[in-house]
N, C-alpha and C positions, 0 to 999 in steps of 0.2 A: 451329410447336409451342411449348407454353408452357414457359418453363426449368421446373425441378425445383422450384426456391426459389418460385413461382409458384402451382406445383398445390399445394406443403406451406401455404403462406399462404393461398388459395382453401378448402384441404379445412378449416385450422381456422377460418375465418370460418364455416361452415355448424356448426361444433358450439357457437358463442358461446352460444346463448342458453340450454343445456344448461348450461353452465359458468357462465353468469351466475345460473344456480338451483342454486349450492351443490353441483352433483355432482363439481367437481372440488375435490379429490384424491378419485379412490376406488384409486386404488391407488398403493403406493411412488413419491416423486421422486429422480430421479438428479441428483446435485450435484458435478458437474464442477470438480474444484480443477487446478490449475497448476503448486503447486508440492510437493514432497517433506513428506512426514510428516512432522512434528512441529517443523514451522518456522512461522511465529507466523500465517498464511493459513489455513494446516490447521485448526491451532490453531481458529483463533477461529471457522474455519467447522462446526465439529464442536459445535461448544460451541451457536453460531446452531440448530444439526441437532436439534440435541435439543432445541431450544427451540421450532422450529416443530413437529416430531413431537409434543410434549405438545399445541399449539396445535389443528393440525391431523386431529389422529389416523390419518395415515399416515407411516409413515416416510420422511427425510430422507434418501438413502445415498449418504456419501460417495464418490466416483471418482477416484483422484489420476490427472493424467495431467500427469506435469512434465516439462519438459526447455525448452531453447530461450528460456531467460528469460521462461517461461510464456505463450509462444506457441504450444508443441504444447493445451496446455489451452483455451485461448484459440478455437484452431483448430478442436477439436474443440464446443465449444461452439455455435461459428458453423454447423455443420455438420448439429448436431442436429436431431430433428423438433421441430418448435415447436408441440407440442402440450401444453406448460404440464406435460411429466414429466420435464423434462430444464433443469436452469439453473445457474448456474454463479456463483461467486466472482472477480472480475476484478480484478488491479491495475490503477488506474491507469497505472502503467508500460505495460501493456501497449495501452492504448487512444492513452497522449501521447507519453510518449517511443519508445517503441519501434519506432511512424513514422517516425521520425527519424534512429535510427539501423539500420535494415533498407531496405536496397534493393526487397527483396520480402518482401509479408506472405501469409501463407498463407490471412488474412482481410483484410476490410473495414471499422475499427472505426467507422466513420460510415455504414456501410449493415445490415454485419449482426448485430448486437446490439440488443435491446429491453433499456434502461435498466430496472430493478425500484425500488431502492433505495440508497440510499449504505448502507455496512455499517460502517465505522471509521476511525478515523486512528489513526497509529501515530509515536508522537511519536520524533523525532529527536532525538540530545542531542550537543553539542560535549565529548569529552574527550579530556582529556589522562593520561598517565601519572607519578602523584605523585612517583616516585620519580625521574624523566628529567627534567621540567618544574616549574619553581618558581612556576609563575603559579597567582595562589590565582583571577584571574577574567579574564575575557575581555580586558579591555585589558589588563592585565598580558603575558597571551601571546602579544595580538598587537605588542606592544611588543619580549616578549622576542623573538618569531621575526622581527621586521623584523631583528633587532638580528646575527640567524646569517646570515655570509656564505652560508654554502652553502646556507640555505633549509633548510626541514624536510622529511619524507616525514610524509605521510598515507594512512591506507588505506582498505579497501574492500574491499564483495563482490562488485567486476567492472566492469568499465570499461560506463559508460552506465547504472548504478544509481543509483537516488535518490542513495545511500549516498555512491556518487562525484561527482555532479552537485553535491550539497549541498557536501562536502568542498571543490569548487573552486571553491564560490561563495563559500565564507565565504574561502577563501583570496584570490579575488578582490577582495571587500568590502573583504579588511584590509589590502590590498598587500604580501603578503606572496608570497614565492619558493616553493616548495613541488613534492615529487615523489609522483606518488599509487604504490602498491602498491596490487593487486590479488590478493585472495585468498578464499576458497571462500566465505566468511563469518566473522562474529566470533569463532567457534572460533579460528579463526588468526588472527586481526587480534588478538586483544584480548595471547595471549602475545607479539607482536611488540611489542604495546604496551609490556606488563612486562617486556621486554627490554631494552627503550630504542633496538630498530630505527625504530618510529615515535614519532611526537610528535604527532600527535593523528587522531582520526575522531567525524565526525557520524554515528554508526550510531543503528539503532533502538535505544531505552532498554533495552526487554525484556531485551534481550541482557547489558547493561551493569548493568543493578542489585542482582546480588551483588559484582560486583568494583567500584562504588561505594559500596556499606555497609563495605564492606570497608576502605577507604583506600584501596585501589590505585590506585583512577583515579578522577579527580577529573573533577566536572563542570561544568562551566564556562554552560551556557545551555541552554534545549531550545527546539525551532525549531516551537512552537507560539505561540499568541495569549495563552495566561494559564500560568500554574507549573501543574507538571504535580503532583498530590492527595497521591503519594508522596514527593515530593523538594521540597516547600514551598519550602527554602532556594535551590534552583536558579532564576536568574532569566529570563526568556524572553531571545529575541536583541535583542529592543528593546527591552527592560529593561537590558540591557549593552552597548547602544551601535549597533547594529546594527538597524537599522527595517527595514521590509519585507523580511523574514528568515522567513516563514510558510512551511516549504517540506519540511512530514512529507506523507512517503506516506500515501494512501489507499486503500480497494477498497470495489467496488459488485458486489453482487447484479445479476446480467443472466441474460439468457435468450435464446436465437436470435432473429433476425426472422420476423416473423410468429406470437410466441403471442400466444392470445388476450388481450384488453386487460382482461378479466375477471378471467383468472387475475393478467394480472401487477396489476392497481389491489389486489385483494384478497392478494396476496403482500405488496406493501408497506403495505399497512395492517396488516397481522398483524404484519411485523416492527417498523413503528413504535411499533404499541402492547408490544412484548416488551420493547423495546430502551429503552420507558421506566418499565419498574421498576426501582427503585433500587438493589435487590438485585444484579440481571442487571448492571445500570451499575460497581457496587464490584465484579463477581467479572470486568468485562474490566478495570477499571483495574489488579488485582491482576497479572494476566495481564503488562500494556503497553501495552492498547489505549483509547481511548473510542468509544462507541456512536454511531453517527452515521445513524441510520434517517431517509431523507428522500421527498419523492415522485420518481419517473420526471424530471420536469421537473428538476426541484432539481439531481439529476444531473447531466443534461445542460448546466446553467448552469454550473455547477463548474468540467466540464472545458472548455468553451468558456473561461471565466473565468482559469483558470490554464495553459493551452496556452502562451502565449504567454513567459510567467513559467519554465517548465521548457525552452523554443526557445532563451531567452538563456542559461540552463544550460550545454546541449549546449554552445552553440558557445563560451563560456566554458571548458567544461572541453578540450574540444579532442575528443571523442569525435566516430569518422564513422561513415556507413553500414558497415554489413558487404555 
């Protein structure tokens, strides 16, 4: 008998050439998110939603299904008919690391996913808290923290997150001692910050760029390839001493295995061509994000590409399986 995953892939090869003549969408797509409303995934895939619904003229409709470090989302995605109504928003997290550190996945992310598109990166920034920390830039801090017997605490929104992985590499990088805290997200990391419980986090910028205008916490690098449009004066980490330091989260546009290759070629060209107006480009950088629309392949290069780059992470930071 043929698995299930079998006849769903067989029954959408016979509708390809219906879908390759422009019938598909005729009715609403369901868009499988991971993680909790109104956190910068959500965010930005709502914002994508309404961009292909103008494109397409069917509607985009959000599904939050988060828990599990966006492995229930994930899960369910993998699960889906792949019949080009159903696709999903994936972090990287969930395709690289998150093999890594799970013993068992509830999916396959090298069998059951069809890559679509890259969707964004979401740049990382090194800070510290002005009023705890006297370092006006990265050498500075990592001077003064070599200089604290006891090492600094860093934080985080959970042990095996970018957020933490990055934290322990720059800690790594600088030879510096250091104790991570874990907590919900920057809601509560950043008051620990202005507390002077911690002393520094590589969190997403998003999070961080009022209590940066602010004075409150200074920013020391962002752990992209060029200064991030907002924050000119902030220098990258290989601008402050620190090289191959590239290490902002990402997510891709994916679809189960087996939609048709119609639907998804023509998904990603719709989002490439959205993702490069200039307008759409200023209103995610406003957000925290930049637009990163690429083909299927490109994708996949990526994360083959950077697999190995987030492997030395892990086991730098000391994170294990669950």
């Amino acid at each position: 008998m043929m698995k299930r995953r079998n006849l769903l892939a067989a029954s959408t090869l016979l509708a390809m050439p219906a879908l390759g003549q422009g019938a598909w969408p005729n009715r609403p797509v369901r868009v499988i998110v991971g993680f909790p409303p109104g956190g910068s995934l959500d965010v930005m895939t709502r914002l994508a939603c309404e961009v292909m619904t103008q494109r397409l003229g069917q509607s985009f409709v959000v599904e939050t299904r988060s828990g599990a470090s966006g492995n229930i989302g994930a899960e369910a995605l993998a699960r889906a008919t792949p019949d080009g109504y159903t696709i999903g928003t994936v972090s990287m997290h969930n395709v690289v690391i998150n093999p890594m550190l799970f013993t068992r996945l509830p999916f396959d992310p090298a069998q059951d996913f069809q890559w679509i598109s890259a969707m964004w990166d979401l740049p990382n920034v090194a800070v510290v808290p002005a009023q705890h920390v006297p370092a006006r830039n990265l050498a500075e801090f990592l001077a003064w923290a070599r200089a604290r017997p006891q090492g600094i605490s860093y934080g985080s929104s959970g042990v095996g997150t970018t957020i933490h992985l990055s934290g322990a590499y720059l800690l790594n990088r600088g030879g510096i001692q250091g104790t991570h805290v874990a907590f919900r997200g920057a809601a509560q990391t950043i008051p620990a910050m202005l507390s002077g419980d911690l002393q520094l986090a590589v969190d997403n910028l998003a999070s961080y760029t009022p209590v940066i205008a602010e004075g409150r916490i200074r920013a020391l690098a962002v752990t992209m390839p060029e200064r991030w449009p907002t924050l000119p004066e902030v220098p990258t980490m290989a601008e402050a001493g620190l090289d191959n330091f590239n290490v902002s989260p990402w997510h891709i546009w994916a679809a189960p295995a087996g939609t048709p290759r119609a639907v998804v070629d023509r998904l990603s060209q719709e989002i490439r061509t959205a993702f490069a107006d200039p307008a759409l480009q200023q209103r995610a950088i406003g957000i925290g994000t930049r637009l990163t629309g690429s083909t299927p392949e490109a994708v996949a290069e990526r994360l083959a590409r950077e697999t190995p780059r987030w492997a030395e992470m892990v086991r730098i930071s000391g994170a294990t399986p669950e």
